[in-house]
C-alpha positions in Angstrom: -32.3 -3.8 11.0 -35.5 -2.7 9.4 -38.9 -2.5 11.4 -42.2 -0.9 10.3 -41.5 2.4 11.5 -37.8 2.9 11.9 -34.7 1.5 11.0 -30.9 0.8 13.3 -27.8 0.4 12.9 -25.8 -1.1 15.7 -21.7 -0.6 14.9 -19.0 -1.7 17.3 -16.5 1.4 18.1 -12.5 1.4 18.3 -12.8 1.0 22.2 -15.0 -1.8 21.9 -18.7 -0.3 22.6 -21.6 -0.8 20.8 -23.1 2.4 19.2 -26.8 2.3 18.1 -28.2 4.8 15.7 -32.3 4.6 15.0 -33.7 6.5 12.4 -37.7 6.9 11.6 -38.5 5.5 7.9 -40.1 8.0 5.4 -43.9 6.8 5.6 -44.7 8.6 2.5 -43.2 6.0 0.5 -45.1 3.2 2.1 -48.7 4.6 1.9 -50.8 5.5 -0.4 -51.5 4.5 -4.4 -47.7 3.8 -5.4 -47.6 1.0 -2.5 -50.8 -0.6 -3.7 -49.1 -0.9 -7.1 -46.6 -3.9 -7.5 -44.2 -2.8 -9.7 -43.8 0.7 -8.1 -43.8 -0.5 -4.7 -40.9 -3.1 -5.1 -38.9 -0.2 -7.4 -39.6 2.0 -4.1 -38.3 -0.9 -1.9 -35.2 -0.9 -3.9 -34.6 2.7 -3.8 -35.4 2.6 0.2 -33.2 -0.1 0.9 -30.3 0.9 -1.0 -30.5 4.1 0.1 -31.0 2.9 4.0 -27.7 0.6 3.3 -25.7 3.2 2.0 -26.7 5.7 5.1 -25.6 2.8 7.5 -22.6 2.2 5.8 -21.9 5.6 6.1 -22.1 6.2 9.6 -20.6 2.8 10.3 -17.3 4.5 8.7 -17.6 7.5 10.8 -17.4 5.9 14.0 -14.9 3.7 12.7 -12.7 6.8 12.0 -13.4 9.2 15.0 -10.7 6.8 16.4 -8.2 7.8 14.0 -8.7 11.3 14.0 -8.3 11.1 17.7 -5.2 9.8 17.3 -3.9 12.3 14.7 -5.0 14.9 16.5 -2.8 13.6 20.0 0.0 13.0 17.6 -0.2 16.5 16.5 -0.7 17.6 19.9 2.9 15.7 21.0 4.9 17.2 18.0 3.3 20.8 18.9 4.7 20.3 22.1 8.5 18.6 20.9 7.8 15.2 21.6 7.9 12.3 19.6 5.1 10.4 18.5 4.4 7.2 20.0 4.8 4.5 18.0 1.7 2.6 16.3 1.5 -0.9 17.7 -1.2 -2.1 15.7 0.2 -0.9 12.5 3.2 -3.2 13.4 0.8 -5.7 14.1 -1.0 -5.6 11.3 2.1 -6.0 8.9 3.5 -8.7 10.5 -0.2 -10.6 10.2 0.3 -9.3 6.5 3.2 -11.4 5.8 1.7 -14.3 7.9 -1.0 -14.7 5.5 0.8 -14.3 2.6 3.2 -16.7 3.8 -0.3 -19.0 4.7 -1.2 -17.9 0.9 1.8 -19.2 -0.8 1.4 -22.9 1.4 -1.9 -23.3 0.3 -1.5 -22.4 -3.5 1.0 -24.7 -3.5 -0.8 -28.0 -2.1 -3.9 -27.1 -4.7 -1.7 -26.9 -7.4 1.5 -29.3 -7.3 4.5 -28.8 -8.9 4.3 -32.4 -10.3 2.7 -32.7 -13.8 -0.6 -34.3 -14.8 -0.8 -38.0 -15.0 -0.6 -39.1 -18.4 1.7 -36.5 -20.0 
């Protein structure tokens, strides 16, 4: 979200909390003769926004990967010490949802586009 004076970013974690990062808006860009200007001041919006939506998306990645390096780092942890590396059961999970859908996929391709052929020919 955007205010006047600061932006946030609010990004659900791996273990399900909410993390909230602010961050103060230049306030160069918004004073001053360029922002009286219309054409400069919606090329500076542009610039700001993109450049405040690539930042969030950003960080939104971090977070969303901490929990992955955590795990790499147990699982080297565990081989360091002989054991074997537990087994992922999201990964499983997620590739039995994989061929769920595409199962799901195949259904409805086939109900939009019948094997019959057009009336008429």
């Amino acid at each position: 979200m955007r205010g006047a004076h600061k932006a946030a970013v609010a990004v659900r974690d791996p273990q399900g909390n909410i993390q909230v990062h602010e961050e103060p808006l230049n306030r160069a860009l918004y004073r001053g003769r360029i922002a009286k200007t219309p054409f400069l001041r919606g090329l500076v919006g542009l610039w700001d926004a993109l450049g405040l939506g690539t930042k969030a998306l950003m960080w939104s990645a971090e977070v969303a990967l901490d929990e992955e390096e955590e795990k790499a780092r147990q699982a080297e942890k565990r081989a360091a010490r002989g054991k074997p590396a537990a087994p992922d059961a999201a990964s499983s999970a997620q590739a039995s949802d994989s061929i769920d859908y595409a199962a799901r996929a195949r259904e409805a391709s086939q109900n939009v586009f019948p094997a019959q052929p057009w009336p008429g020919s």
